[in-house]
N, C-alpha and C positions, 0 to 999 in steps of 0.2 A: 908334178910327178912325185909319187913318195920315194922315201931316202931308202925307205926300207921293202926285201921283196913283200911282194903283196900273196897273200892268199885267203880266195873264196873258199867259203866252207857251202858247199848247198844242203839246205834239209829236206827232210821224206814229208812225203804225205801227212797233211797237218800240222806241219813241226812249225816251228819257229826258231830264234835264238835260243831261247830253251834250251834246247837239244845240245848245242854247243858251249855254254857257258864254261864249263871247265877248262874246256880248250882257250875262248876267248883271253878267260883268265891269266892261264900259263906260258899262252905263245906272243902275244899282244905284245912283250918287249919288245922283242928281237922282229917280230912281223908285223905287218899294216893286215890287221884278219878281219877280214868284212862277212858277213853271212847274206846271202841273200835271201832274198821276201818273193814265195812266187804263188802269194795270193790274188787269183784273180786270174789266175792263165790255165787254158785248157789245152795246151797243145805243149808237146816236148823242146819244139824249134822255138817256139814263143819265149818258155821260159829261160833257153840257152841263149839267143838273141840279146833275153834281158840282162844275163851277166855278162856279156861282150862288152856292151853300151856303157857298162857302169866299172869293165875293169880296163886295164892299161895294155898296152902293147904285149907286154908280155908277162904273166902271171900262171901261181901254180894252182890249183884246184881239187880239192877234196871234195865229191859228194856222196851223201847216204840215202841208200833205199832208192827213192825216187829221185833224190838228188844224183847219184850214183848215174842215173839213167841219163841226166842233165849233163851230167860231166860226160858221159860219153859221144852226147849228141852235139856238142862244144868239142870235143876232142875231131866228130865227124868233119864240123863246121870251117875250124880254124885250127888245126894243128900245130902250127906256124906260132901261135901266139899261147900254148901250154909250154911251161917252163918243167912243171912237175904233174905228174896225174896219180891219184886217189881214187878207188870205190870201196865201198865197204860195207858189208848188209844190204846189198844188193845182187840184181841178177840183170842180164844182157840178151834174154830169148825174147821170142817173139810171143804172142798170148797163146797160155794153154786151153788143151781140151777144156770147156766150160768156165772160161775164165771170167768171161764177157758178162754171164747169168750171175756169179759170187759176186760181182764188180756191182750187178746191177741192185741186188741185193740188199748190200751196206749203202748205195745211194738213199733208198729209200726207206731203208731204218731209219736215218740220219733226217729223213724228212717227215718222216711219221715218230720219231721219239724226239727228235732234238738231236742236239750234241750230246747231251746227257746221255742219252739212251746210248749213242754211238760209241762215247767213250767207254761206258760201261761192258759193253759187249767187245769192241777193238783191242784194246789197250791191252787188258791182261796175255791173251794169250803172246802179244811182242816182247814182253821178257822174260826172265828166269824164272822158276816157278818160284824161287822162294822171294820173292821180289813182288809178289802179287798181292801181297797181303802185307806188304810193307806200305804203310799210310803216309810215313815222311817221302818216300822215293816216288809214290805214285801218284799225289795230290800236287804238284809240278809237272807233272806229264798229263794228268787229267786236265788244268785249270790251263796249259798249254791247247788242248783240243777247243776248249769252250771257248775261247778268245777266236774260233772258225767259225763260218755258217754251212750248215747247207751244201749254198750255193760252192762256197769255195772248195768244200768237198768234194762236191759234183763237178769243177769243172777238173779238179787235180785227177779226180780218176777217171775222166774223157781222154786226157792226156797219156794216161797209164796203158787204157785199153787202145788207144790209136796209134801206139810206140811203135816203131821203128824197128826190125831187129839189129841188135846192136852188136850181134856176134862180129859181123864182119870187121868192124872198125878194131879189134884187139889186136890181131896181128900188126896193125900199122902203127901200133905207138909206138914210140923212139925214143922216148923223155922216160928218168927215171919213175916208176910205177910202183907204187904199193896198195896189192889187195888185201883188204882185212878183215874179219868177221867173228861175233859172238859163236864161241864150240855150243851153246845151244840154240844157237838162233833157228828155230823151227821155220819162218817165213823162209829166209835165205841161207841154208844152210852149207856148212864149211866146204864140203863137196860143190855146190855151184863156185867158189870161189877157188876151188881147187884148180875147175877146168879155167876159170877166166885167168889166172895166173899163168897155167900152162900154156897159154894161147898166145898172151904177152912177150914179147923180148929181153931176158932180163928182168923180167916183175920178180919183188920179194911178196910174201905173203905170210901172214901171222894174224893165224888163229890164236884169238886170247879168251881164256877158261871164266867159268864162272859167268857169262855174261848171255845174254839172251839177245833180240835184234835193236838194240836200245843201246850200243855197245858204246858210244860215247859218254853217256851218263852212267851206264851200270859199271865199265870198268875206267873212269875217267886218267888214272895215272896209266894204265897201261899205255890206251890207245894215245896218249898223248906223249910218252915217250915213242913211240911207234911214227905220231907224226912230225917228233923231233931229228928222226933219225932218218926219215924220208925227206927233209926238208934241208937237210943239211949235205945231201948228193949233189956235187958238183953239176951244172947245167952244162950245155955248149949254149952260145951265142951267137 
């Protein structure tokens, strides 16, 4: 058993450690911070399952994007065993009007260019616009994509299109909550996060500026005193 509380970080679609390193960085004293790997699963339950199995009775959980999605299907799962709950740069509805065709779309980019091609088309519009043309900050988010196939694409967005809606599960959380999100994050933007807080009991919510849906790496001291300050709310036991 660790000495210390433990918190998952889940990543979005295509992510890796990557995504979190800053955090890893800065919380790793005071926390046992594991990220998880959910390469290889196409289904939401699957990949929530997988961080059950690998954490401890009771732990706190941060996830993004798609992670986000995972934290809430884990929140559906085992409630009992969230200590603290996270989303951030993400959303909680069901698939929209022609969601399923855009989905089908970048599957098959991604198998007729490569990762190459995917990343090339993906990537820029998820951050800030002046971020896009930054070769230090995007050449670690691209070389993060290329380390994927494919296939692993394709089954993460099987999982995406086959989600759960997750609206219902908000009202029932009872564990300290913080929603958070990039003010220009175009994929999931501050308004979807607006209502997911409103829904919550209790949830704080902090939009942090300058940052696009990348919001771990783009504003890494912010959101990391963000998750200083969420992780520091006394639990019940």
């Amino acid at each position: 058993m660790s000495a210390r509380p433990v918190l998952f970080l889940l990543p979005g679609l295509l992510c890796d450690e990557t995504v979190f390193a800053p955090q890893v960085e800065a919380l790793s004293g005071a926390y046992d911070v594991r990220v998880a790997d959910f390469q290889g699963f196409s289904t939401m339950k699957d990949m929530a399952q997988h961080v059950l199995d690998r954490a401890p009775a009771r732990f706190s959980v941060a996830g993004f994007s798609m992670g986000g999605r995972v934290a809430l299907q884990i929140m559906a799962m085992a409630p009992e065993r969230i200590e603290r709950f996270c989303v951030f740069d993400t959303g909680t509805g069901p698939l929209a009007p022609g969601e399923p065709a855009k989905r089908q779309e970048i599957i098959d980019l991604a198998w007729r260019e490569g990762m190459e091609g995917l990343a090339a088309s993906w990537l820029p519009p998820m951050v800030h616009p002046r971020r896009r043309t930054d070769e230090a900050f995007m050449a670690p988010l691209r070389a993060m994509v290329l380390r994927a196939t494919p296939s692993i694409h394709e089954g993460q967005i099987r999982a995406l299109v086959n989600r759960a809606d997750a609206r219902p599960v908000l009202p029932t959380i009872r564990c300290p909550t913080l929603i958070a999100c990039g003010r220009e994050d175009e994929w999931s933007p501050p308004a979807q996060h607006e209502a997911m807080a409103a829904a919550i009991p209790g949830a704080k919510l902090v939009v942090i500026e300058d940052s696009g849906h990348f919001l771990p790496l783009e504003q890494p001291e912010a959101f990391t005193q963000a998750l200083r300050d969420w992780m520091a709310a006394p639990v019940s036991r």
